[in-house]
C-alpha positions in Angstrom: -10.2 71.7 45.2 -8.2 68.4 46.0 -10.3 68.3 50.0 -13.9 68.6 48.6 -15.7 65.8 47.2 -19.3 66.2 45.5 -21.4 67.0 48.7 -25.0 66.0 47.3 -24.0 62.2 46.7 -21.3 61.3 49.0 -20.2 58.5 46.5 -16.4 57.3 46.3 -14.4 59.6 44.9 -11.7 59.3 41.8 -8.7 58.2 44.2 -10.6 55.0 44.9 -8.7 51.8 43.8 -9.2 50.3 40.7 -8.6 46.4 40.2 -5.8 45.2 37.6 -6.7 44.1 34.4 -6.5 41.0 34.8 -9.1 41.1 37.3 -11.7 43.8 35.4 -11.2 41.0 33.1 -12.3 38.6 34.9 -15.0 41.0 36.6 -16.5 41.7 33.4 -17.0 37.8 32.0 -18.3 37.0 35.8 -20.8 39.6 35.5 -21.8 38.9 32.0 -22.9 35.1 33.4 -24.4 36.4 36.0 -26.6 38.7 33.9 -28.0 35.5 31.5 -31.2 36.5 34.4 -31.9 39.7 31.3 -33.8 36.4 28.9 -36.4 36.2 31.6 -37.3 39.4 30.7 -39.3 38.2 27.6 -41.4 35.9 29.9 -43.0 38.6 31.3 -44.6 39.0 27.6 -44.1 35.6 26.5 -44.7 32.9 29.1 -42.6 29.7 28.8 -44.3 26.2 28.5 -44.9 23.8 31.2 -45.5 19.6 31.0 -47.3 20.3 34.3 -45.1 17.8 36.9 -42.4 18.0 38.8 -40.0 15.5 39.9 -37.0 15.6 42.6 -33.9 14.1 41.7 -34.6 10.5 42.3 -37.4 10.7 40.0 -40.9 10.7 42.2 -43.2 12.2 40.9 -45.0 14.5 43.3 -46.6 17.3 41.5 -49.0 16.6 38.6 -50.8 19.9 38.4 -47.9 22.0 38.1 -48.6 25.8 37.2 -51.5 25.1 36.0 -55.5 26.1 37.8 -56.6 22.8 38.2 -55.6 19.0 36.8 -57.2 18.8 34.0 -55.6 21.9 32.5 -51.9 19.7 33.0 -50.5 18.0 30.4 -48.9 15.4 32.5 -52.3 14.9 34.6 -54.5 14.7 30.6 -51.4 11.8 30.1 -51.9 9.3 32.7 -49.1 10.9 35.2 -50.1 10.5 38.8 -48.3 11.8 42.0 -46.0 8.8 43.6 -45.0 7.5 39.8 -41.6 7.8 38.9 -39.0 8.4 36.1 -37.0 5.8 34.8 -33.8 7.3 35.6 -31.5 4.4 34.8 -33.5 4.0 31.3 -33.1 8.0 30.4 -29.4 8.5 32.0 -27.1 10.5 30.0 -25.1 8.2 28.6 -23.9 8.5 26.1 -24.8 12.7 26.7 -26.0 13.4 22.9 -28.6 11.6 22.9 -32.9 12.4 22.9 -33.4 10.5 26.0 -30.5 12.9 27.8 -32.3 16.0 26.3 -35.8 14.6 27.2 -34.1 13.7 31.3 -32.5 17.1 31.4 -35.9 18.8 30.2 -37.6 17.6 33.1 -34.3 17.2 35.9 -31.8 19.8 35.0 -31.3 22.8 36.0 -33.5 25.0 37.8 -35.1 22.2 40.6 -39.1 21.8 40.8 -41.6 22.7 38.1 -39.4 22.8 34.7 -39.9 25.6 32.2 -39.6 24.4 28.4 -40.5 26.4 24.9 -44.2 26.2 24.5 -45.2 22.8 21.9 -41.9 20.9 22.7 -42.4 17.6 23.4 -41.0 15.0 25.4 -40.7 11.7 25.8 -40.2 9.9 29.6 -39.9 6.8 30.4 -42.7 6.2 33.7 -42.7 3.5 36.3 -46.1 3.8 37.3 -46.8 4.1 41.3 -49.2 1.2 41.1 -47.2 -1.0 38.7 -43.9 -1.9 38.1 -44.0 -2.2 34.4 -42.2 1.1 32.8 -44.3 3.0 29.7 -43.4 5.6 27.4 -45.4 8.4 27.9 -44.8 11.9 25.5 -46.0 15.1 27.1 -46.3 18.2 25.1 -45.5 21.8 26.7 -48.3 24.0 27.2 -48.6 27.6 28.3 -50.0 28.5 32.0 -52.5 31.2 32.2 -49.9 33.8 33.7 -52.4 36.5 35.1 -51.2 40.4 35.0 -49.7 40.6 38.9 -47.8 37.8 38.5 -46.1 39.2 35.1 -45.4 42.4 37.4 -43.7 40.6 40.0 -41.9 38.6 37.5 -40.7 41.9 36.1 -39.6 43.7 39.6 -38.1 40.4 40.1 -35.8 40.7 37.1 -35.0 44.5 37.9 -34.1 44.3 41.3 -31.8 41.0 40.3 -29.9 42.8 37.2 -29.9 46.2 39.7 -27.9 44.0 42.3 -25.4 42.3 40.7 -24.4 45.6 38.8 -24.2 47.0 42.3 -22.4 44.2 43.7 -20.0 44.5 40.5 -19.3 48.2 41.4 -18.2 47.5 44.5 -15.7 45.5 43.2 -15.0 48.0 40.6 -14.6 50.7 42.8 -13.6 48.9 46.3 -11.0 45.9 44.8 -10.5 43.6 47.7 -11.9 40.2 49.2 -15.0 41.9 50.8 -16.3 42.9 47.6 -15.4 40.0 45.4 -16.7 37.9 48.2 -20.1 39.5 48.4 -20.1 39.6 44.5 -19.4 36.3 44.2 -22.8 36.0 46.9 -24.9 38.2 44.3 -23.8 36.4 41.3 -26.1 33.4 42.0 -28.1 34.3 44.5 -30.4 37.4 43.8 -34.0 37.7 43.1 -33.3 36.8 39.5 -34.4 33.6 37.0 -32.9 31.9 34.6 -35.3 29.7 33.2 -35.6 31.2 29.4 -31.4 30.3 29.8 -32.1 26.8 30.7 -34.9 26.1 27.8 -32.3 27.3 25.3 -29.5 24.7 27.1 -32.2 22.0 27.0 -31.6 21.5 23.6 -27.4 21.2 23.8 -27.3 18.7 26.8 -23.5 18.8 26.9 -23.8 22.9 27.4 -26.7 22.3 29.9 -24.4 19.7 31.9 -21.4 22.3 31.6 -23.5 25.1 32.6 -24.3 22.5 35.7 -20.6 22.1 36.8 -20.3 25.7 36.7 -23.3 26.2 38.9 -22.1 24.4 41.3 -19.0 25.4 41.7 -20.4 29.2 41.6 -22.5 28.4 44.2 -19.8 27.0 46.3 -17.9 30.0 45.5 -20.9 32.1 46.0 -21.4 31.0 49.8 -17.5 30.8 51.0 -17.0 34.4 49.6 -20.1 35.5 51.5 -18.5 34.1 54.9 -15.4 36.0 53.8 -17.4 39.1 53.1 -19.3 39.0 56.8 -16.0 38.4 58.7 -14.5 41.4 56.8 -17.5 43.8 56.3 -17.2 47.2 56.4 -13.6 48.2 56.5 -12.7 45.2 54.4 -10.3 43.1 56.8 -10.1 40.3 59.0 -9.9 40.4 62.8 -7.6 38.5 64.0 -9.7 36.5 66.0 -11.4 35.2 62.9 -8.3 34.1 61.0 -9.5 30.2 62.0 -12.6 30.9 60.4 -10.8 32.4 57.2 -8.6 29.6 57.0 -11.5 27.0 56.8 -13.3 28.4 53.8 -11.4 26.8 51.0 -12.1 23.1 53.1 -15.9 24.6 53.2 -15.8 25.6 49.6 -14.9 21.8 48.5 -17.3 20.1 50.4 -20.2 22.5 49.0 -19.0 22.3 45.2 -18.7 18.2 45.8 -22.4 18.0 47.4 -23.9 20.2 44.4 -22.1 18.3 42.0 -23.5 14.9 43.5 -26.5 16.0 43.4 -26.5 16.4 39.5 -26.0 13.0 39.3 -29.4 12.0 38.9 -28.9 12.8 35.3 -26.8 9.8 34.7 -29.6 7.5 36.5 -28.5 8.0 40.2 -30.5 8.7 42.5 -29.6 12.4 44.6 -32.4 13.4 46.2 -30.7 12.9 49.6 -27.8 14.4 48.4 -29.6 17.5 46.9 -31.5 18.1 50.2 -28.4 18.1 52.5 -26.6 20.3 49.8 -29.4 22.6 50.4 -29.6 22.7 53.7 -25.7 23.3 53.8 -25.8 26.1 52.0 -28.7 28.0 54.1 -26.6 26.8 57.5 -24.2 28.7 55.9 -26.7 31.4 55.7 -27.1 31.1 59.2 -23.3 31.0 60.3 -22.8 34.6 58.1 -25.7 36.2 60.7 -24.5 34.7 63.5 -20.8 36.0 62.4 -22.8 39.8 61.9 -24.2 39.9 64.8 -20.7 38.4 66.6 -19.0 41.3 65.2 -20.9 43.7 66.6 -19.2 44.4 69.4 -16.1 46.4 69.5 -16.2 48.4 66.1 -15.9 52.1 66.1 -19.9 54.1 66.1 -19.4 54.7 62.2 -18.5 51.5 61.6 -21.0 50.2 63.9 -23.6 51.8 62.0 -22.5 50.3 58.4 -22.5 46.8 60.1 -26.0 47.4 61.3 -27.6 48.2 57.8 -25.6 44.9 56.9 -27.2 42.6 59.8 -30.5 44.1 59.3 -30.1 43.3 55.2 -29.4 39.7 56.4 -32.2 39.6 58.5 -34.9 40.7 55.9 -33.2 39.1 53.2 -32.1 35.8 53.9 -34.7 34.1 55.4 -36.6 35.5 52.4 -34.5 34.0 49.8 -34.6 31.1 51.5 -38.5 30.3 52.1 -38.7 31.4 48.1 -36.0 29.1 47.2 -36.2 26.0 49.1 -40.1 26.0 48.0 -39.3 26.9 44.2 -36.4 24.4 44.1 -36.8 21.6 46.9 -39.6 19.1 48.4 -38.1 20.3 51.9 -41.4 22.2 52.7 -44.0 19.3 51.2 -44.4 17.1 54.5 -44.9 20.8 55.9 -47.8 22.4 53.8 -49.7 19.1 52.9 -51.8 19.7 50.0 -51.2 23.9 50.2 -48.5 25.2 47.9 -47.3 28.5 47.6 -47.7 30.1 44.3 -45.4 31.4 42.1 -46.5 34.8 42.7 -46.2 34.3 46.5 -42.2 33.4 46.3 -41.6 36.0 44.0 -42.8 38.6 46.5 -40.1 36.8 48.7 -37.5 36.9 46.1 -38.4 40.6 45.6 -37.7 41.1 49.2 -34.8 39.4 49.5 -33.0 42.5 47.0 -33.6 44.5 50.1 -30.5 42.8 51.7 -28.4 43.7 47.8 -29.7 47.2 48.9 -28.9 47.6 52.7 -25.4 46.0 52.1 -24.4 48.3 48.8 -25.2 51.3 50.4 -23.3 50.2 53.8 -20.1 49.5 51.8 -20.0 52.4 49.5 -20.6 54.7 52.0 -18.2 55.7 55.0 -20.6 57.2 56.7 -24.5 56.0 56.5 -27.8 57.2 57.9 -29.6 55.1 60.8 -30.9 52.1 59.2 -34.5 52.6 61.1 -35.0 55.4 58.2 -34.9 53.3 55.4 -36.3 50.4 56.8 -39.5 52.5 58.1 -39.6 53.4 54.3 -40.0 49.8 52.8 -42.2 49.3 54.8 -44.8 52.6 54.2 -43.9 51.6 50.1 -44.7 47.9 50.7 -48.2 49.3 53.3 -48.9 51.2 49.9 -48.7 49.2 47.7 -50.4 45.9 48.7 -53.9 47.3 48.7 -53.5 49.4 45.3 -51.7 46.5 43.5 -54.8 44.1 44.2 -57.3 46.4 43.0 -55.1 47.1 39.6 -54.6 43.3 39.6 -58.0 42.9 39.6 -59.0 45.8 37.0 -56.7 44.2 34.9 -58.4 40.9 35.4 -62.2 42.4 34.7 -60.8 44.6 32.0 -58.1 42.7 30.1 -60.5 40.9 28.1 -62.8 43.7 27.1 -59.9 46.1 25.8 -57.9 43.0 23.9 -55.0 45.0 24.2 -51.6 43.1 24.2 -49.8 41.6 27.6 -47.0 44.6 27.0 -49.8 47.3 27.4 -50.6 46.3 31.3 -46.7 45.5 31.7 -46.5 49.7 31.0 -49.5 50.3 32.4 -48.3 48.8 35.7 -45.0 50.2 35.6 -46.4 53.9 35.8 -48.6 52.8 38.7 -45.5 51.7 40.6 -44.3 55.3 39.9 -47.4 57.0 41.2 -47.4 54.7 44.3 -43.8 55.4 44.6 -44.2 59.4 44.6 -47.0 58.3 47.0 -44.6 57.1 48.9 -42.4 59.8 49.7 -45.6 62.2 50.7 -46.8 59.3 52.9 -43.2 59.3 54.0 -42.5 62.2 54.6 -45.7 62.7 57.0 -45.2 59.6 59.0 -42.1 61.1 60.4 -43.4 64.3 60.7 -46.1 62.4 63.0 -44.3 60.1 64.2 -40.5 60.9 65.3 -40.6 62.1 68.1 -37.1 63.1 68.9 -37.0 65.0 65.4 -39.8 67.0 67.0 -37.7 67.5 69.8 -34.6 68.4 67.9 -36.3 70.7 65.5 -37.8 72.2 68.9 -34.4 72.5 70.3 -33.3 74.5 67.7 -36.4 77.0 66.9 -36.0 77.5 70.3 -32.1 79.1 70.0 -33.7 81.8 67.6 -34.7 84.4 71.4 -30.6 83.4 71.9 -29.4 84.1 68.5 -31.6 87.8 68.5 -30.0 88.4 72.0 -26.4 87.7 70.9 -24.3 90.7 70.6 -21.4 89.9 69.2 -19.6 87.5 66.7 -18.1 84.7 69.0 -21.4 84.2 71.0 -23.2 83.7 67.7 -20.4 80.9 66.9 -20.8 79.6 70.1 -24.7 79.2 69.9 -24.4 77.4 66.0 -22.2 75.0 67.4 -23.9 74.5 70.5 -27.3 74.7 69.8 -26.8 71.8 66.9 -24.9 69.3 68.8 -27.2 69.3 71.8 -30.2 69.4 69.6 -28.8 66.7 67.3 -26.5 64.7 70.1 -23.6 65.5 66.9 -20.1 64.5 68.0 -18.6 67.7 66.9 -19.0 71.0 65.2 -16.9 74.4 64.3 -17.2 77.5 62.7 -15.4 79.8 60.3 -16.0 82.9 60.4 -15.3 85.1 57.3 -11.6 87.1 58.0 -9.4 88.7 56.1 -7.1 86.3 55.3 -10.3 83.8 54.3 -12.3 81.4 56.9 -11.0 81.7 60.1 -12.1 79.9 63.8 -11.8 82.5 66.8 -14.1 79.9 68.8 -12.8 76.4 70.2 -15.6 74.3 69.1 -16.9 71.0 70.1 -14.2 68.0 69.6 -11.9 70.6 68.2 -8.8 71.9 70.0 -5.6 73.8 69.3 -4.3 71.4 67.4 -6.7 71.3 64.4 -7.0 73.5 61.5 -7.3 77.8 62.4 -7.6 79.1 59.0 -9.2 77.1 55.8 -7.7 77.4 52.1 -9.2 79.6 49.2 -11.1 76.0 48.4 -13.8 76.5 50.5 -14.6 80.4 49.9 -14.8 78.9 46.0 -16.9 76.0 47.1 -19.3 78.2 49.0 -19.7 80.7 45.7 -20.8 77.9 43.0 -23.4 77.0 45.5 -27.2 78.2 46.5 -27.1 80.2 49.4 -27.4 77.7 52.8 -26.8 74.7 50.5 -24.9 72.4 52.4 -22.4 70.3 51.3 -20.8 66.7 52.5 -17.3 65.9 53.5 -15.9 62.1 52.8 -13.9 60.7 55.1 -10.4 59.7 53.5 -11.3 61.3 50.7 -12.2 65.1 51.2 -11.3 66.8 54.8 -8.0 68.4 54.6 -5.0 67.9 56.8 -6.0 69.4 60.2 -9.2 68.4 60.6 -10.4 66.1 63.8 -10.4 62.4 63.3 -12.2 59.5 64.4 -15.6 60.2 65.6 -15.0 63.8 65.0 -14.8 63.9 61.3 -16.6 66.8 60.1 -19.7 64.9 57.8 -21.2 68.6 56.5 -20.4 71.6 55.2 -22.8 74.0 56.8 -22.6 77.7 55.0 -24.5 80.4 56.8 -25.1 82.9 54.4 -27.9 85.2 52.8 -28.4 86.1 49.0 -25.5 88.2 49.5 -22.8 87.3 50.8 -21.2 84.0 53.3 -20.5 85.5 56.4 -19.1 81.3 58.1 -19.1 77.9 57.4 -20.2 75.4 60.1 -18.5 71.7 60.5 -20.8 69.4 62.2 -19.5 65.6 62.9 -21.8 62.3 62.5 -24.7 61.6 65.5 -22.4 60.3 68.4 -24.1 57.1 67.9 -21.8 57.1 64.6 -25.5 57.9 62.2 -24.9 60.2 59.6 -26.9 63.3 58.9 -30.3 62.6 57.3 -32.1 64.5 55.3 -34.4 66.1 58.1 -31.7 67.0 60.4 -29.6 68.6 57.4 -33.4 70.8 56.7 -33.3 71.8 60.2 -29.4 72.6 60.3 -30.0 75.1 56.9 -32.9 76.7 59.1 -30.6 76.9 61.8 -28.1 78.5 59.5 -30.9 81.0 58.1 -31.7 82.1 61.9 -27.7 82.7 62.3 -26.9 84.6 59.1 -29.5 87.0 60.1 -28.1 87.6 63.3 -24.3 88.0 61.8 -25.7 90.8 59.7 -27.4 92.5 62.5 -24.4 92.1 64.9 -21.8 93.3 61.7 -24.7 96.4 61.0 -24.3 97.0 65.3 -20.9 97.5 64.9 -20.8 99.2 62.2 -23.0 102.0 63.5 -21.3 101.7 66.6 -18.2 102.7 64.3 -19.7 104.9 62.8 -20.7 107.0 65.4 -17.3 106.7 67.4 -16.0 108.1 64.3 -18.5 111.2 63.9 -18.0 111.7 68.0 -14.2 111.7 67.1 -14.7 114.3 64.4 -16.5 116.7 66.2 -14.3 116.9 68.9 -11.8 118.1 66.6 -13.9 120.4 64.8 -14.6 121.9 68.1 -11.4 122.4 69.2 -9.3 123.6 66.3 -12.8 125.3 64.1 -11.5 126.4 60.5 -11.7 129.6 58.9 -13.2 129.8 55.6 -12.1 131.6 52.9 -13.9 134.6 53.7 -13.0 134.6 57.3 -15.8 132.8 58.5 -16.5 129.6 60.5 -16.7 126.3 58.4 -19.9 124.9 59.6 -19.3 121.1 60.7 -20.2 118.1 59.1 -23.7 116.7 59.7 -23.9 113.3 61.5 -24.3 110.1 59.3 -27.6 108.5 60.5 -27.3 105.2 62.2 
């Protein structure tokens, strides 16, 4: 059974490449760091404190409410802190690095960039330059908790799946795929994912020479993060270079140092210089960079084989969704880029979370486009998210609400609604695939044509009178039905699975007659249940390449017996088989096994009857005495 892979999943199979252990080594420690986003999870139960400023990294102040519903609820505002005041940062450097004042600077700079999370109760003492004076004061703020209402703890939650779901994914990639594509986009996912690390950073806050270590490394994973994502859109999805990209290739270690530099300059505010000009063009590098991987996607385009077309598109269309999300979310949770922008709006927390959330579409789009040689057309998932996303903006409000009118009046803990809204997300998710699945029954017009195409072969297949027009008509029928780029059949023989017909995008050069795998394959299954093929992987010696690949296993067969087995090839396009077009190939196969067991039946009788013809004419012309000297009577005729 060496050819055939597990149809149902199409995943890699067990001759895929493993890394060295040097590098699972390595693999493992990187994706350890990168899942220190699991703390957050307790915020969800247990929110973190807040002084209730914010400060950029030359020390203005220009946020005195914070998370909090109004002023007044704001530590900072209750303390005298007004918006244009500023932090003493030459006063409350780091220097020497164990000291309160560094704890107190990195409490309220470090890290994480705009509104600072710290355990509720601590307290912390800053050294203010007031906007209207020039004469410094101590001021000590205690940490309060936010009201943290029930749909923001669900997003916060979704927020922390979908981050710890894609960096395992981006992990197995490089697990099961070893090479610079896939530690180039892991590098990508390793930082930047929907994920939060604030619950991290609170623990640091207390160990400033961890929390300025952990800094060092941030930036030069960052750096990292964005040079391997360049090398992972210039070699995305068969894993190499062009040549026409090598300049670009051989620039990324240049790009890499100049990013790492600007992110470590910009932690300099922590040792009383001012960054904030720094910080903002650091930021804006890194989402240019964004910008240059789409521009390189969509470059690329052109020129790839239709398979490998298709993978590339899921990955552009990721890119498209997902980075400008991440980047509206971040540069509004981290920077003042957007402040001369809004005025006095700010989005809320709960607002850039939904764009975080978002932005694991692109984690999605790209795993699915690398692990997969062959993929579906990406308008199918996409018109997915977006019915889910339809569904569940109306529901979730009214459960947000409910929560809000009811919470009270229950007093049942925060971890109650947190499973209460998990099994609505469930609901609305099996929602989903009824709404789903009628929306394309409603709306896709070409699978109403294909599926017409092919109901409309069953007068053709019921007129068919023998085998090889019935092999004709499955292979025919499908691929102008389904625009496939090839398909075959096998007809059951007696030395196993044989092909009496040509085909489409077969010739006398490929495979005749298929090994005893297949017959055994087709057994263990459910009658009709068809069954994938991977390329590289799974298709045996003979078979058409390229384009032609057979994707799917096809058996037509009743409860009885497997009379053939049909290859079909991708969509000509490159698309894989969905779903829908598989349900409509197993009704094809359905409509043909019937008329291979009518046509076997026909010529059988028609046997049958030559047979008894034969017979009589002997018995007519050499009749046999019986014992007794009588005529043997002759043999009735079987019935046909």
């Amino acid at each position: 059974m060496e050819h055939l892979g597990n149809c149902d999943t199409g995943s890699i199979g067990a001759a895929a490449r493993r890394p060295g252990i040097g590098a699972r080594v390595l693999l493992c420690v990187l994706t350890a760091w990168a899942l220190l986003v699991v703390p957050d999870f307790l915020r969800v139960v247990r929110p973190l404190g807040s002084l209730g400023f914010a400060a950029n990294n030359n020390g203005l102040i220009y946020d005195v409410q914070g998370p909090f519903a109004t002023p007044a609820g704001s530590p900072a505002w209750q303390a005298g802190l007004r918006e244009g005041a500023r932090v003493d940062l030459s006063a409350m450097r780091c220097i020497p690095v164990e000291t309160a004042a560094c704890r107190n600077t990195l409490a309220v700079l470090g890290g994480m960039g705009g509104i600072q999370w710290v355990w509720p109760g601590r307290q912390v003492s800053l050294r203010i330059i007031p906007a209207t004076s020039a004469q410094a004061r101590n001021v000590v703020l205690t940490a309060r908790t936010p009201p943290v209402d029930g749909q923001t703890r669900l997003v916060l939650l979704l927020n922390q799946i979908v981050a710890v779901l894609f960096i395992l994914a981006a992990a197995w990639l490089v697990w099961t795929r070893p090479g610079p594509m896939t530690w180039g986009f892991f590098l990508y996912a390793m930082w930047f994912n929907p994920g939060q690390l604030y619950v991290f950073y609170a623990v640091l806050q207390e160990h400033p020479r961890a929390l300025l270590a952990q800094e060092v490394a941030q930036a030069l994973a960052q750096a990292a993060g964005y040079t391997g994502f360049v090398l992972f859109a210039l070699s995305v999805p068969h894993g190499t270079v062009e040549p026409r990209w090598r300049s670009v290739e051989r620039a990324l270690p240049p790009l890499a140092v100049v990013l790492a530099a600007l992110q470590l300059a910009s932690f300099a505010s922590a040792f009383g210089h001012g960054t904030e000009a720094v910080t903002r063009i650091a930021f804006l590098a890194g989402y240019a960079v964004d910008v240059l991987v789409l521009a390189i996607l969509l470059n690329r385009r052109s020129g790839q084989p239709p398979q490998d077309y298709q993978r590339l598109r899921w990955v552009i269309w990721g890119a498209m969704i997902g980075l400008p999300a991440f980047i509206f979310a971040d540069s509004n949770d981290s920077t003042t880029l957007w402040l001369s922008f809004w005025g006095t709006f700010s989005p809320s927390a709960k607002l850039l979370g939904v764009f975080y959330l978002l932005s694991g579409i692109f984690g999605y789009l790209v795993f699915e486009a690398v692990r997969r040689p062959r993929v579906i057309n990406v308008a199918i998932p996409l018109s997915r998210i977006t019915i889910l996303t339809m569904l569940l903006s109306a529901p979730a409000f009214i459960f947000h609400r409910w929560i809000d009118e009811y919470q009270a009046a229950f007093d049942r803990p925060g971890w109650v609604w947190i499973v209460g809204g998990t099994v609505f997300v469930f609901f609305v998710g099996k929602i989903n695939e009824l709404a789903v699945n009628l929306a394309e029954h409603l709306f896709s017009r070409s699978r109403h044509r294909a599926a017409m195409a092919l109901r409309a072969s069953d007068d053709a297949f019921l007129r068919a009178s023998t085998l090889g027009e019935i092999e004709n008509l499955v292979a025919m029928s499908a691929t102008q039905a389904l625009n496939l780029a090839s398909a075959a059949v096998f007809s059951r023989g007696e030395s196993g699975f044989e092909r009496h017909t040509q085909g489409i995008g077969w010739d006398a050069s490929t495979v005749l007659t298929l090994d005893a795998a297949y017959d055994a394959e087709a057994m263990k299954r459910a009658p009709a249940k068809p069954w994938r093929i991977i390329p590289g992987e799974t298709e045996p010696p003979g078979f058409p390449t390229g384009l032609q690949t057979p994707a799917l296993v096809m058996p037509i067969a009743d409860r009885l017996r497997t009379f053939a087995l049909a290859f079909y090839g991708p969509h000509r396009s490159g698309a894989d088989l969905d779903a829908e077009e598989q349900a409509l190939l197993v009704e094809l196969g359905a409509t043909a096994a019937a008329a291979y067991a009518r046509v076997e039946v026909g010529v059988l009788e028609q046997r049958v009857r030559e047979l008894e013809a034969r017979l009589a004419q002997r018995e007519a012309a050499t009749p046999e005495a019986s014992s007794d000297g009588s005529e043997r009577a002759p043999l009735k005729r079987l019935r046909p």
